[in-house]
Structures are given as C-alpha cells and as structure tokens.
C-alpha positions as CSV (number, residue, x, y, z in Angstrom):
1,X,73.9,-2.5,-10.3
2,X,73.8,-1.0,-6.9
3,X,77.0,1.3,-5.5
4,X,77.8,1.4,-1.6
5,X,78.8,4.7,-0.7
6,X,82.7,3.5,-1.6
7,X,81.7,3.5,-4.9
8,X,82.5,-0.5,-5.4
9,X,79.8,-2.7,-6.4
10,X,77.5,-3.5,-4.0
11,X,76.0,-6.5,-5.5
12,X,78.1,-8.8,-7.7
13,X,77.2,-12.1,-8.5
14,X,80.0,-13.5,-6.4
15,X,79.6,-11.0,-3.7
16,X,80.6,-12.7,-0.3
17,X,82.1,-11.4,2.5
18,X,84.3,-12.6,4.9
19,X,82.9,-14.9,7.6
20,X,83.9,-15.9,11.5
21,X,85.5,-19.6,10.7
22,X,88.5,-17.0,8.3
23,X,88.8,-14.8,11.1
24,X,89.0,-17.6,13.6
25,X,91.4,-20.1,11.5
26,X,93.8,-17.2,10.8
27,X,94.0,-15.8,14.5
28,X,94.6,-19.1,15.7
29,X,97.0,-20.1,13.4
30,X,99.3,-17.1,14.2
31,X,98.2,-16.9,17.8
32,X,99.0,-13.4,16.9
33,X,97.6,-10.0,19.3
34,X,95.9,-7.9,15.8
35,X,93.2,-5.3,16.4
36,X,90.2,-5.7,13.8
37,X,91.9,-3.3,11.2
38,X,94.9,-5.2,11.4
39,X,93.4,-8.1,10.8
40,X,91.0,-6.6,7.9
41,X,94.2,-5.9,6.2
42,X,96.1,-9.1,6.7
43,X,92.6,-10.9,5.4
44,X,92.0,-8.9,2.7
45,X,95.9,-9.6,1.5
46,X,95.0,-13.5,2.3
47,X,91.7,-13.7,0.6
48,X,91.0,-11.3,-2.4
49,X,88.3,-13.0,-3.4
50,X,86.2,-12.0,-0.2
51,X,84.8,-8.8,1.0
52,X,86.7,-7.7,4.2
53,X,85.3,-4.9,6.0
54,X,86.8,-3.4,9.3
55,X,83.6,-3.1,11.1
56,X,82.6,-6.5,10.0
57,X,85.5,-8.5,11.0
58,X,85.7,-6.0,14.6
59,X,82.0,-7.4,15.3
60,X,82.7,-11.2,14.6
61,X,85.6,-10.9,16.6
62,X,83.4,-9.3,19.4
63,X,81.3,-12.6,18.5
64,X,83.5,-14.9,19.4
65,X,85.0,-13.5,22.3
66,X,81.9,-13.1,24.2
67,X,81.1,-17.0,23.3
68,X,81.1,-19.8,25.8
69,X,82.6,-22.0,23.1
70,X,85.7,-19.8,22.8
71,X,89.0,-18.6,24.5
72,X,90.2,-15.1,23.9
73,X,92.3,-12.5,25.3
74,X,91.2,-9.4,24.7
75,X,94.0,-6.3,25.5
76,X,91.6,-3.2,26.5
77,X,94.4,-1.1,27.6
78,X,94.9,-0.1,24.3
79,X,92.4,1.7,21.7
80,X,91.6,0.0,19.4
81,X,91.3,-3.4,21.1
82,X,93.3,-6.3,20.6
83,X,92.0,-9.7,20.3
84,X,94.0,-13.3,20.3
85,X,92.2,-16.1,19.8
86,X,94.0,-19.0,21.9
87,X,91.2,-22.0,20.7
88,X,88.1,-22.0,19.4
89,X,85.4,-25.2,19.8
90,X,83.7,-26.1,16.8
91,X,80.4,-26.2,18.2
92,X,80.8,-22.5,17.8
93,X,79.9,-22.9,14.3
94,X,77.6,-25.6,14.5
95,X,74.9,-23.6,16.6
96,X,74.8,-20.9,13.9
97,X,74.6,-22.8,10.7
98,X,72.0,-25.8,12.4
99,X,68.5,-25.2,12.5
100,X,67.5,-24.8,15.9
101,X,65.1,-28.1,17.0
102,X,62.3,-27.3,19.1
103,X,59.7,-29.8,20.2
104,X,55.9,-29.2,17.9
105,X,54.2,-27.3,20.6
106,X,57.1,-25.5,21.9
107,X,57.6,-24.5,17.9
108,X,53.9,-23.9,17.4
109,X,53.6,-21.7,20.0
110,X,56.8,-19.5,18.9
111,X,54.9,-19.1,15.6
112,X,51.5,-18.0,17.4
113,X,50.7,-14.1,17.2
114,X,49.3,-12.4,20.0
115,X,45.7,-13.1,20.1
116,X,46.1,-16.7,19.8
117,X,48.7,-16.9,22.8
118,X,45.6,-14.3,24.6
119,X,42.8,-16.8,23.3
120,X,45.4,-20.5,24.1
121,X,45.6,-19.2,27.7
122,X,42.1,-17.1,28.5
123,X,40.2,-21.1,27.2
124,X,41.3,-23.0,30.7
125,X,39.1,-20.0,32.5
126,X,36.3,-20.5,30.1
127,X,36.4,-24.3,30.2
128,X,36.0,-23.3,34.4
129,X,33.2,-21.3,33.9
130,X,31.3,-23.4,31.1
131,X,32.0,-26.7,33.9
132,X,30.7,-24.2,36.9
133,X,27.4,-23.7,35.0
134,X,26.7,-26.8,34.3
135,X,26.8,-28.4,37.6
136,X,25.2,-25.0,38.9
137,X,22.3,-25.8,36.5
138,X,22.4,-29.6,37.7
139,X,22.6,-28.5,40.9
140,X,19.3,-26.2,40.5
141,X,17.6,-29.0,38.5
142,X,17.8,-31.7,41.0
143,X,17.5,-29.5,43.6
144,X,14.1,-28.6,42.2
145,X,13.0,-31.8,41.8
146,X,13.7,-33.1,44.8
147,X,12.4,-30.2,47.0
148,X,9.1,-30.6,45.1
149,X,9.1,-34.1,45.9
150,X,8.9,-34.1,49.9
C-alpha cells in the first residue's frame, strides 16, 4: 500500500476525494464568505468519508469562480481569499462529466498525428500538380499532332 508524504494511505479501496458539486452545494447553502481552508475544515467535519485537501478544494473553488456558468464573489483584500458562491448553473457539471460530441471529421482529425495533418493538407497541391501535367502532356500531344498535320 502506497503512503503520501502524510503518512495516510494513499490508495484505499474507497479512496475518493472531495469533488466541486460538495463544495458548491455547501457554499451555496450557507451563502457563507470561507477561504479554502475554512472550508476544507468545515467539509472534512461534514463528509468523513471523503478526502478533503486544502489545495484541492482552493483549486475547484478557483474553478468555479472563473466559470461562465457561475456567480461568485471573491474578497481579494484579504489573504487568503474568500470565496461566496451566490448560484451556481448546472450546466456547470454537465460539460465536465459529458463526453464532448464532435462531428467524424472534426473528431478524426483531433486524433490525426502530425504527418498525417502535413500529408491531409500537402495532397490538394499534389492533386494541382498531377492535374497541371496532364493537361500539359495533352496539351503537347495534340499540339504535336496537329502541327504535324498542316
């Protein structure tokens, strides 16, 4: 069994940590001002079953304030910061856990490495230059044939 440098067990079967819809349902809730260790605490006390850590729950909070799908006042006047989540949409969530739907090309050409992304757009000037010969060579052929003819 691993360690982290706490000494707890790193890996437990049941190991889960806290995640952004706790944060976000107790902060609204309380509609309380808490800076992330605060609020570590207070979730930790709430939910013993769940790994809180400080820098963790400081990051999601940074998370959802900078999202368009929240509102959040954030007190910067004061170290360390303050957050209070007024309301939080729940489309929030949604983008996160759904898989992202791309059209099939647009998704093909995500999963394309380098050289085929070089090769896919280097073929329109080779289809130019395989079309240019040929009517070049046409042109040379016919124009043969009918110069030899007069």
């Amino acid at each position: 069994m691993l360690l982290n440098w706490q000494g707890r067990h790193f890996m437990e079967i049941n190991h889960s940590r806290i995640t952004s819809y706790e944060i976000a349902d107790y902060m609204i809730r309380t509609k309380s001002l808490l800076s992330a260790k605060e609020l570590a605490a207070i979730l930790e006390k709430e939910h013993p079953h769940l790994d809180v850590d400080k820098r963790d729950v400081y990051l999601r909070l940074k998370a959802i304030a900078v999202s368009k799908y929240s509102s959040v006042l954030i007190d910067d006047s004061t170290r360390p910061r303050r957050f209070q989540i007024h309301s939080l949409n729940p489309e929030f969530f949604r983008r996160s856990r759904a898989p992202r739907r791309f059209d099939e090309k647009l998704q093909n050409e995500l999963y394309m490495t380098q050289d085929e992304k070089e090769r896919r757009e280097h073929q329109p000037w080779v289809m130019a230059r395989q079309l240019f010969n040929k009517v070049a060579r046409q042109h040379r052929h016919y124009g043969n044939a009918t110069s030899a003819r007069i």
